[in-house]
N, C-alpha and C positions, 0 to 999 in steps of 0.2 A: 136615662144615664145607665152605660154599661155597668157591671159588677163590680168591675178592676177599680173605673172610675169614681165608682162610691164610698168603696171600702178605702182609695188616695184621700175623697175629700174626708173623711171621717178621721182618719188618721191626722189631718192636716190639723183639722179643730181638737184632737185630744192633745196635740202638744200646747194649743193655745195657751189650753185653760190651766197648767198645770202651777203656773208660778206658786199660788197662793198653797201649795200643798206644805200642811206639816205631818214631821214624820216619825208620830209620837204613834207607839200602841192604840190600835184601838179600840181596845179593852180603858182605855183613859176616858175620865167623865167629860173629858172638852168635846168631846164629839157630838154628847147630843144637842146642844144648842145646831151644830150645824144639819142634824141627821133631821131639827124638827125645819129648820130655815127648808132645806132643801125637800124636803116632805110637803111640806103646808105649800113650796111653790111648782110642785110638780116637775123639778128637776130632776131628778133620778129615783122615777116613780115604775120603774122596770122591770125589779126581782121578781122573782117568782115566789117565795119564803120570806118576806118582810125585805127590811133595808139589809140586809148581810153587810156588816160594816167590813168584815176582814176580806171581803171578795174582792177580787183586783179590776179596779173599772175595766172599762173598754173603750174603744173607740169611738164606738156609737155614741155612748153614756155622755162624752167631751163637747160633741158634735153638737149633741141634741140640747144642751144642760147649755153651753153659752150662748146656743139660736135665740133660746127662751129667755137668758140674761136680757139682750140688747133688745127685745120685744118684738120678735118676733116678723124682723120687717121683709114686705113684698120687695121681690126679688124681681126690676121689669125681664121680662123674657126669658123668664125661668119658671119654674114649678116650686109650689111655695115650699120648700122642705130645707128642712137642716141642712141637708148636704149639699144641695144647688146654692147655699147662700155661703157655706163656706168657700165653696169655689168660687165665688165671686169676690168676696173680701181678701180672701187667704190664696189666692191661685198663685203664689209662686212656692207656699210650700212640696217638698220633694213627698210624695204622696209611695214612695217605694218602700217604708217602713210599716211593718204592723198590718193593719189591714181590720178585720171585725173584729180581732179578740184582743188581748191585755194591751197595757202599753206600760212602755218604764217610765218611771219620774222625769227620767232626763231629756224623751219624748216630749211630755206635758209640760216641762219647762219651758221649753224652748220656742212650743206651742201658745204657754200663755204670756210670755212677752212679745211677740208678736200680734196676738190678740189685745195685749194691755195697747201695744202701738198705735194700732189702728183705732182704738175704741176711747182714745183721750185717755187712759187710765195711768197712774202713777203706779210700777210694779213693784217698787220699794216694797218689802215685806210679804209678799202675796208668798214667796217659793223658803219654806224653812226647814231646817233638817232636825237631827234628834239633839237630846240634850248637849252634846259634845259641840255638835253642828254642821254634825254627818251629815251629807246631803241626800245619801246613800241613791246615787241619779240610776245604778245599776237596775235597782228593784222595783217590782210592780208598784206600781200606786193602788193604793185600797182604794172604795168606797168613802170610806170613812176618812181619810186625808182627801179627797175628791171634794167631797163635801164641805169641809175648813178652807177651800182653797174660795170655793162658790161664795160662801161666805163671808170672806174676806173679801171678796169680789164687790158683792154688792154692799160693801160700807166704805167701796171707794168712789161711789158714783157713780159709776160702769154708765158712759154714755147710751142713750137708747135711741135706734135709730127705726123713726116710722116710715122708713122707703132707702131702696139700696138703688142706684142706678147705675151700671156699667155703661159707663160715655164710652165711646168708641170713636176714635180719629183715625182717619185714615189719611195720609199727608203723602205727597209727590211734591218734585220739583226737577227743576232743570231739565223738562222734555224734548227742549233741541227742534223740534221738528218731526219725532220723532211718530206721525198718526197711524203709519201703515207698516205693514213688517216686510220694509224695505229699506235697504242703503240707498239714494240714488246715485252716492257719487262713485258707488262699484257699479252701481245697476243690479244685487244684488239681493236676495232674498236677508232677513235678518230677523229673525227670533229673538233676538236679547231681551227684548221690550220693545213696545208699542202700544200706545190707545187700545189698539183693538184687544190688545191682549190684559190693557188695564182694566178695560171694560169687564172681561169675565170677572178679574179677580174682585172687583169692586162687588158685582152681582152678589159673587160667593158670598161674600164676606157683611155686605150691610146690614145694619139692624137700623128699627126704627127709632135707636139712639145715636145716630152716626154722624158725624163731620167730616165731609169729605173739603180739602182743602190744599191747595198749590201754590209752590211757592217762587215762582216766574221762569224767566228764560224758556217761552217758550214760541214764540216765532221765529225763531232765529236759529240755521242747521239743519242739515238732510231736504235743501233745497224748498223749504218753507217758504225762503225769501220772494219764488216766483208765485206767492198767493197773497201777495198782499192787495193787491188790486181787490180782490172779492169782497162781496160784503160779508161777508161774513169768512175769516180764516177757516180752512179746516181745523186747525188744532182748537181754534172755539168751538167751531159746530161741534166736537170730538166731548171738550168740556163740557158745553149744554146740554149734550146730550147724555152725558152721566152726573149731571146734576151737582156739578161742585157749588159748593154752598158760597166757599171764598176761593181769590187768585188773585195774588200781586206780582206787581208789574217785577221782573227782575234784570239787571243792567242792559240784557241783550234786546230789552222790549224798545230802549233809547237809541238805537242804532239803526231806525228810520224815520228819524224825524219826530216833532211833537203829535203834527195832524195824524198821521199813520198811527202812531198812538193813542191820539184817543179816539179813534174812528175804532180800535179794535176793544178798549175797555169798554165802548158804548155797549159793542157786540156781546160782552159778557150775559147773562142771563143772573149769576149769581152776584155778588156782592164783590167789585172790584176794589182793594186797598192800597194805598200809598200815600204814608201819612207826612214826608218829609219833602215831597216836591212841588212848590208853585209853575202854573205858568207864568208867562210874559205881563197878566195884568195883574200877578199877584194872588191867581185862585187856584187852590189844591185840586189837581188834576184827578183826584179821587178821594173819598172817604179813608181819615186813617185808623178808625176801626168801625168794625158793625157791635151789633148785641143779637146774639141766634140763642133760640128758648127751645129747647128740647126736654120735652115732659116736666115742664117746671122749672126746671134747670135752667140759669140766666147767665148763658158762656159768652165772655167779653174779647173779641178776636181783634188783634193789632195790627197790621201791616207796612213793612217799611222796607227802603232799598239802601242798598249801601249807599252812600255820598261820596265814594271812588266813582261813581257816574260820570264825574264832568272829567274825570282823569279822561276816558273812554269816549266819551262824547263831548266833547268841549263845543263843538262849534252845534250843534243839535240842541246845546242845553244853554245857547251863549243870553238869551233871553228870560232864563228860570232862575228857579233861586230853589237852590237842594242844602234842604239844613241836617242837622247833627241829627240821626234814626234815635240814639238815644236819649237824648235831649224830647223830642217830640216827644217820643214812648211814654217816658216820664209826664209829662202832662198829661197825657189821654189816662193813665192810668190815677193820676192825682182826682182827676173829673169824673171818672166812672166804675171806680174802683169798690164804692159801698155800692153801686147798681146791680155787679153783676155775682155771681157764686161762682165762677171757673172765670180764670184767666189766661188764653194763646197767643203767643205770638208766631205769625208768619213773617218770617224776615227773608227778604235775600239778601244777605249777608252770610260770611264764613265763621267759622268755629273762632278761629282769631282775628286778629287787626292787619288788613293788608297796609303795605308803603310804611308802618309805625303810624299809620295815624288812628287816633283813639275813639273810640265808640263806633269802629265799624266792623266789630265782629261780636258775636253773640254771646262772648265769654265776658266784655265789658256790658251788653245789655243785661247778661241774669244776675251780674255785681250789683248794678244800679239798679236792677228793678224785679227783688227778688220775690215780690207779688205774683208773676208769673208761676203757673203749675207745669207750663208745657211750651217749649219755643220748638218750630219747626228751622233749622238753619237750612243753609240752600249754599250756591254760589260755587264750594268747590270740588263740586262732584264726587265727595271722600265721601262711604257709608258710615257712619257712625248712627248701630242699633240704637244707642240709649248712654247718655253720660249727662251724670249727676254736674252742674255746674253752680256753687251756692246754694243747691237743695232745690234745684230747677231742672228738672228732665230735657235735657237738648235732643236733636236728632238731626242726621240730614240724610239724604238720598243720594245714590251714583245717578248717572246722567243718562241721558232719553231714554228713561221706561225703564231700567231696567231691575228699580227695586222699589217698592212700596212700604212706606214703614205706616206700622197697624199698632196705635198706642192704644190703651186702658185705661182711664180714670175712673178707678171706683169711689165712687159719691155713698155717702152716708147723709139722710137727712132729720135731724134732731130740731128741737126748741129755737138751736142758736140757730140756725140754716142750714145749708149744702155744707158738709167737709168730705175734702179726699183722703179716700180712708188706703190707696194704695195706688199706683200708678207700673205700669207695664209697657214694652216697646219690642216690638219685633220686625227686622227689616224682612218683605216678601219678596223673594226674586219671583219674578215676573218671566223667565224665560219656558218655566214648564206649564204654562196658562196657553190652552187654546187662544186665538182670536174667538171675539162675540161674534156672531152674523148678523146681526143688526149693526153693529159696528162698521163692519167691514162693509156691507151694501151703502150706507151713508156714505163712506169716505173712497168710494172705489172709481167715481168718475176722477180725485183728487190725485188717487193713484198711479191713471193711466197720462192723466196730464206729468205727472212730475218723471215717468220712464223713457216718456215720447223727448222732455224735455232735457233727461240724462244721454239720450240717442241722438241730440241735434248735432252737425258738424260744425265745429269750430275754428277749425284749421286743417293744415298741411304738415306734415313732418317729412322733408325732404331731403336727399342726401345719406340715405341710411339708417339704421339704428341710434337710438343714445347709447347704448353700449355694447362692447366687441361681442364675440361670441367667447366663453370661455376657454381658455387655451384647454383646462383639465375640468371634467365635466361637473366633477366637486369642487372645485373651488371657483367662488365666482370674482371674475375678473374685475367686478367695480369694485372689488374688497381688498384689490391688489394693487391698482393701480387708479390715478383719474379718468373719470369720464364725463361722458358730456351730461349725461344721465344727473349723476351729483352736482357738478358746476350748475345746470337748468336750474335744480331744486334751490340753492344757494346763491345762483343772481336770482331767484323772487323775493327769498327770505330780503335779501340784502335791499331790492328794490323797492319794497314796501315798508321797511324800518328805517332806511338811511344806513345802514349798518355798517360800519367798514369791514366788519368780520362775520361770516356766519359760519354756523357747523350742520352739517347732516349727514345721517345715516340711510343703510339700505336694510331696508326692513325683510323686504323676499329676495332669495338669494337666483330668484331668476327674473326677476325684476329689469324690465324695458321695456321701450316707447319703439315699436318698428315703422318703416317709412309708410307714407299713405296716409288716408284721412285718420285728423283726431276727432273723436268725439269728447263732449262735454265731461263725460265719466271718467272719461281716459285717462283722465290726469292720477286715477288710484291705479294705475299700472307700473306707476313709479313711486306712489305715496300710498301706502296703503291704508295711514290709519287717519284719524280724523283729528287729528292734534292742532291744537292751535298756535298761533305765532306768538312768540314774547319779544319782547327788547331789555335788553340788560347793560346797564353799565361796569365792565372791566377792565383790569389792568393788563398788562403787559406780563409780569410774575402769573395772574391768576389765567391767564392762555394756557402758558406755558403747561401752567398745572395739571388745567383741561383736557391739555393736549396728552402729555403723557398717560393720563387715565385712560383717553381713549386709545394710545397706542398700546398697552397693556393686554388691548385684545389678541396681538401676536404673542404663541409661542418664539422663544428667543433662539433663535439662530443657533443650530452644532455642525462643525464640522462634519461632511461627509452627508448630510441634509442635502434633499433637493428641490423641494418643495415647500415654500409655504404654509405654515401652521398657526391654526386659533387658539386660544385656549378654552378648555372645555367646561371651562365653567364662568366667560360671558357670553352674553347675547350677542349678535349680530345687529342688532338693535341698539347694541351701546357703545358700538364702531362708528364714531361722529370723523367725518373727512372736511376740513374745514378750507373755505375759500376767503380771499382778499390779505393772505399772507402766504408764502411759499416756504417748503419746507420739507425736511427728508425724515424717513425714520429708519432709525438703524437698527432691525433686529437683530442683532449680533451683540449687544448690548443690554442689558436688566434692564427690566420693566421698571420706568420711574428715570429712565437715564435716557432716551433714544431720542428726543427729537434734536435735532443737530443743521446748522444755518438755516436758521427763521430768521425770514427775512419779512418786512413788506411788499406786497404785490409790485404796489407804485411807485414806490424811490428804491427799492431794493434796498434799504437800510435794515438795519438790525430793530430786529423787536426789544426795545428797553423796556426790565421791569417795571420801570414808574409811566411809563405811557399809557392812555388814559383815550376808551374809546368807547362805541356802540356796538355791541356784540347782538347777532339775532341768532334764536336757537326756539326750538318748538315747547311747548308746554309741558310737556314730560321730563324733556332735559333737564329743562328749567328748576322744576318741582323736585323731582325725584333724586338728581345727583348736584345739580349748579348750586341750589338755594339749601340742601341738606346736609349732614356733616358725613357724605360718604367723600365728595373731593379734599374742601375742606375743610381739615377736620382742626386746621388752628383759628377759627371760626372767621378765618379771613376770605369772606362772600363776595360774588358779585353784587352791584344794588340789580334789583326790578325794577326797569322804567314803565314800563307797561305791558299789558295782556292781552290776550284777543286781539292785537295788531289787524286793523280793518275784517272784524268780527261782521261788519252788516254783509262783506261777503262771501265769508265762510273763516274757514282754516285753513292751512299750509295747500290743502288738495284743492277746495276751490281758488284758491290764489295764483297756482300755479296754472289753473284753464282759464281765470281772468286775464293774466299775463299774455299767455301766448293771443286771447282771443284780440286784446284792448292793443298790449302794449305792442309785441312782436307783429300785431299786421293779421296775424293770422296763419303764419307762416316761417316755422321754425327749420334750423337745420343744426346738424349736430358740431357740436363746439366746446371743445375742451382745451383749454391752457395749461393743464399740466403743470400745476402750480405745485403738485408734489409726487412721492415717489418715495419708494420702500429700497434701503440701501442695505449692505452689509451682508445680503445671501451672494457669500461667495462662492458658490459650487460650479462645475465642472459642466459647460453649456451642452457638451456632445450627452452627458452621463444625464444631464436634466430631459433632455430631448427623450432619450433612451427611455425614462421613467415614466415619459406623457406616452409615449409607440405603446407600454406594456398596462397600463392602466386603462387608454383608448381599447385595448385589444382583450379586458377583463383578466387578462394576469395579475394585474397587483389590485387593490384597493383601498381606498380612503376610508378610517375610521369616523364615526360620529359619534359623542359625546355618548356618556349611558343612560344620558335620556331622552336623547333623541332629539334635542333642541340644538343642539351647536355640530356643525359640519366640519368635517377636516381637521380633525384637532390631534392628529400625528402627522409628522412629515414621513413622505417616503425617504428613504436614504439610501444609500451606495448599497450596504448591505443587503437592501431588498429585491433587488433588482435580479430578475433571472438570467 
């Protein structure tokens, strides 16, 4: 242990102990009862000159004096000393105060209710001041109020703890696919996270107290799907080969059938869980929990999946029977609950209840089942480091690889058994971790099969581009007008949801499909991110709504303007152009006011507020602005009918190379209906002409936002023009 490091933990333990100090002279006869306690037990047996009662402890003194209180216990994987065992118990105290010399009352206070915390102890009484009942927290603490404090300590039973052990969990979920540090649907290198890069951090970081444990969804994304055939998936051979202890099944594992299923849990090596799904004859398709004994330690691990399953797989699961995750839980833990010392749960489930229906988010399991120390949640890709739920430690991870959360349970072990004397959660990103080499040589034939299989031809794109060339080199023309580019993305959305309406955006602002062979990959040359499809039920009023948020992305129309403007402070990303109604927007008009004759595509009738339809839009949209109170904010929502819209194969991107490969023949050409249009820029065609000659020719220029994320966000005007 470095210097810094020892002089934190020493400091950490003198604030422990300080509660029980009083803060009487001491020159007062009360001290030596405690000057003989602490003498006769070799707790501050240090001075050099006798006990010097008026000398101001130290840090040391705090450190060493309550090691010896709780008896001194083995520290596994440390050096048996005071201050390795403070940092074990006490590691979240802030260690930047004090260091080896005095420390003030208010230090030691602060210190020994937190030691009283962990150590079972009642701290009523331990911290008292002078006659008045001055606490006087400013001034050193003596020896001699140190010692009253120790005192009082030990006639409150100060639990004694004959073995300390630092459990370590190391939890993942939601890896996608994700075994190699590749995209394949860009064909592209990707570092975010990957196995391989799991692998180091796992190395780094295990101890011979560790749990390494996953929490599903993970055959499914980044072209996974063409390894199911194998005996054994990569992303298992990937698992087994870093020794996960446990890995439940999560909803995407149900999006190829049951047999494909269990052909790939057989493949597990560690302990597969799924405590709420039968099959077809009534038999739980896995264990829904294990019992793993690490150094004495008897941890009780749960495993369950959401029962939105059959929302998602209805015809895959039409043979099973998927009951309440919390309902189960509850039993397993009524059955096994004096067996074990530590209780996990690995759920795929989310932080709350999807659809409103109850017990399928981890906020309704730690209510009911507040036995748990530790739930790993999974499902909605949100980081959440560490949150207290019922005095239950939650967590969950972002999606393929690209964060590892690394828990703590520090175990005390006394008379009664195992108690958690403190609990810790830190998410790892996983993007600054080398790949292992051993990793990478295992999974490198997997590799080259899934690049060859992002490079196969799929089609033809005949006819041209999906979108024109841009009239002005900054601003891009899908952002101005329709294309076939958007319409494409928009009949699959709509093709694969039934949807009468869908919305999409253009993510890169140079974003096209040019004529000649498609490949597999190709389809992220128009979709760039790996979003998934949703289906939502809306109104006719809540379109409307939609609509105008997204048309907010223009600046509004001024006289004597020639050009076209964004506003610089949204994304290009949050410019949704929506198909299966026609419609204008008038910038010339306030944000909140512009969409003007929406009609329906197919009767050309008027969109009424109370009409009542299927709307498809990607899982961002969905999440982040549809389902959130940024549209609306009078909490008048669309419903969620469903997620991962044909998830077995893929998202929006592989949907859109399914489409072309299956539905279109194989053989697309460019087709736009022009089902809307930007009205109201009424400028001067000869003088607009004029602005595009002097801009093509680097006389004028297009501003971009000031940080560099939003393009065009001033018009040229009359004014500018040389």
């Amino acid at each position: 242990m470095n210097h810094k490091k020892f002089l934190a933990l020493v400091l950490s333990l003198v604030m422990a102990l300080s509660l029980a100090v009083p803060a009487m002279a001491a020159e007062s006869p009360w001290y030596a009862e405690a000057q003989q306690y602490v003498t006769a037990n070799g707790l501050m047996a240090d001075a050099a000159g006798g006990f010097e009662p008026n000398t101001p402890v130290t840090a040391l003194n705090t450190i060493e004096a309550l090691y010896a209180l709780v008896g001194k216990p083995a520290v596994a994987a440390a050096d048996d000393t005071a201050t390795e065992w403070a940092d074990t118990v006490l590691p979240e105290f802030d260690p930047s105060v004090g260091g080896a010399g005095t420390v003030t009352r208010a230090q030691v206070k602060e210190l020994l209710e937190a030691f009283a915390g962990v150590s079972g102890v009642d701290a009523d009484g331990l911290f008292v001041g002078d006659e008045s009942g001055n606490l006087m927290l400013d001034k050193e603490m003596t020896r001699a109020e140190f010692a009253q404090v120790l005192l009082r300590l030990s006639r409150k039973n100060v639990a004694t703890y004959s073995e300390v052990m630092d459990l370590q969990v190391l939890a993942t979920s939601d890896l996608h696919g994700k075994f190699y540090p590749w995209a394949y649907a860009t064909n592209t290198e990707s570092t975010a996270g990957s196995m391989t890069q799991l692998a180091t951090a796992v190395k780094e970081r295990r101890t011979e107290n560790t749990l390494l444990v996953d929490a599903g969804d993970t055959i499914q994304d980044n072209s996974a799907q063409i390894f199911l055939g194998e005996e054994v998936h990569p992303m298992l051979q990937a698992l087994n080969a870093m020794k996960y202890d446990v890995w439940v099944t999560g909803n995407h594992e149900y999006n190829f059938g049951m047999d494909t299923l269990k052909k790939v849990i057989a493949s597990f090596d560690g302990k597969a869980l799924v405590g709420n799904v039968l099959d077809e004859d009534g038999n739980p398709i896995a264990d829904g929990y294990t019992i793993i004994e690490k150094n004495g330690v008897k941890i009780g691990v749960i495993g369950m999946v959401t029962q939105n399953i059959t929302r998602w797989d209805a015809a895959n699961l039409a043979k099973c029977t998927v009951n309440d995750p919390v309902v189960e839980t509850r039993k397993i833990i009524d059955k096994i609950g004096n067996d074990v010392d530590i209780l996990i749960g690995v759920m795929h489930m989310g932080i709350d209840n999807e659809y409103g229906v109850a017990n399928s988010g981890c906020t309704d399991l730690a209510n009911a089942c507040p036995e748990f120390d530790l739930i790993v949640s999974s499902h909605e890709h949100a980081l959440v480091p560490g949150k207290m739920i019922n005095d239950v430690l939650v967590i969950q991870n972002k999606n393929q690889a690209q964060t590892m959360n690394e828990i703590h349970l520090i175990l005390g072990k006394s008379a009664d058994g195992w108690k958690v004397l403190n609990r810790t959660s830190e998410a790892v990103e996983i993007k600054g971790y080398e790949s292992d080499a051993d990793m990478l040589a295992l999974l490198k034939p997997y590799n080259e099969q899934a690049i060859a299989d992002a490079n196969v031809v799929i089609g033809k794109l005949e006819g041209g581009s999906l979108a024109p060339e841009n009239e002005i080199k900054e601003i891009p023309a899908a952002q101005i007008m329709d294309t076939a580019m958007i319409d494409l993305i928009n009949e699959v959305q709509m093709y694969y949801t039934g949807a009468k309406v869908s919305a999409a955006a253009l993510f890169v602002m140079d974003a096209n499909m040019h004529e000649g062979d498609i490949h597999k990959s190709d389809s992220s040359l128009i979709y760039k991110y790996d979003n998934t499809l949703y289906k939502m039920q809306m109104t006719g009023a809540q379109l409307k709504k939609f609509m105008e948020w997204a048309a907010s992305y223009f600046n509004q129309y001024k006289e004597g303007d020639l050009t076209i403007s964004f506003s610089p402070d949204i994304r290009a990303y949050n410019y949704d152009m929506f198909a299966g109604v026609d419609y204008e927007i008038d910038v010339s008009k306030p944000a909140g006011e512009r969409i003007v004759n929406l009609v329906w595509s197919d009767t050309k009738e008027p969109v009424k507020d109370d009409d009542s339809f299927v709307m498809a839009v990607n899982n961002y949209r969905c999440n982040s602005q549809l389902l959130s109170d940024v549209i609306y904010k009078d909490g008048d929502k669309p419903q969620l009918l469903e997620i991962d819209v044909r998830g077995d194969i893929g998202g929006v991107r592989e949907l859109i190379a399914e489409y072309i490969k299956t539905v279109k023949g194989g053989t697309i050409t460019p087709e736009c209906d022009n089902n809307w249009k930007i009205v109201g820029n009424n400028w001067d065609e000869a003088l607009h002409q004029k602005a595009v000659e002097q801009l093509a020719a680097g006389k004028l220029s297009i501003p971009t936002s000031e940080d560099g994320r939003t393009p065009n966000v001033k018009a040229i005007t009359v004014n500018d023009l040389k």
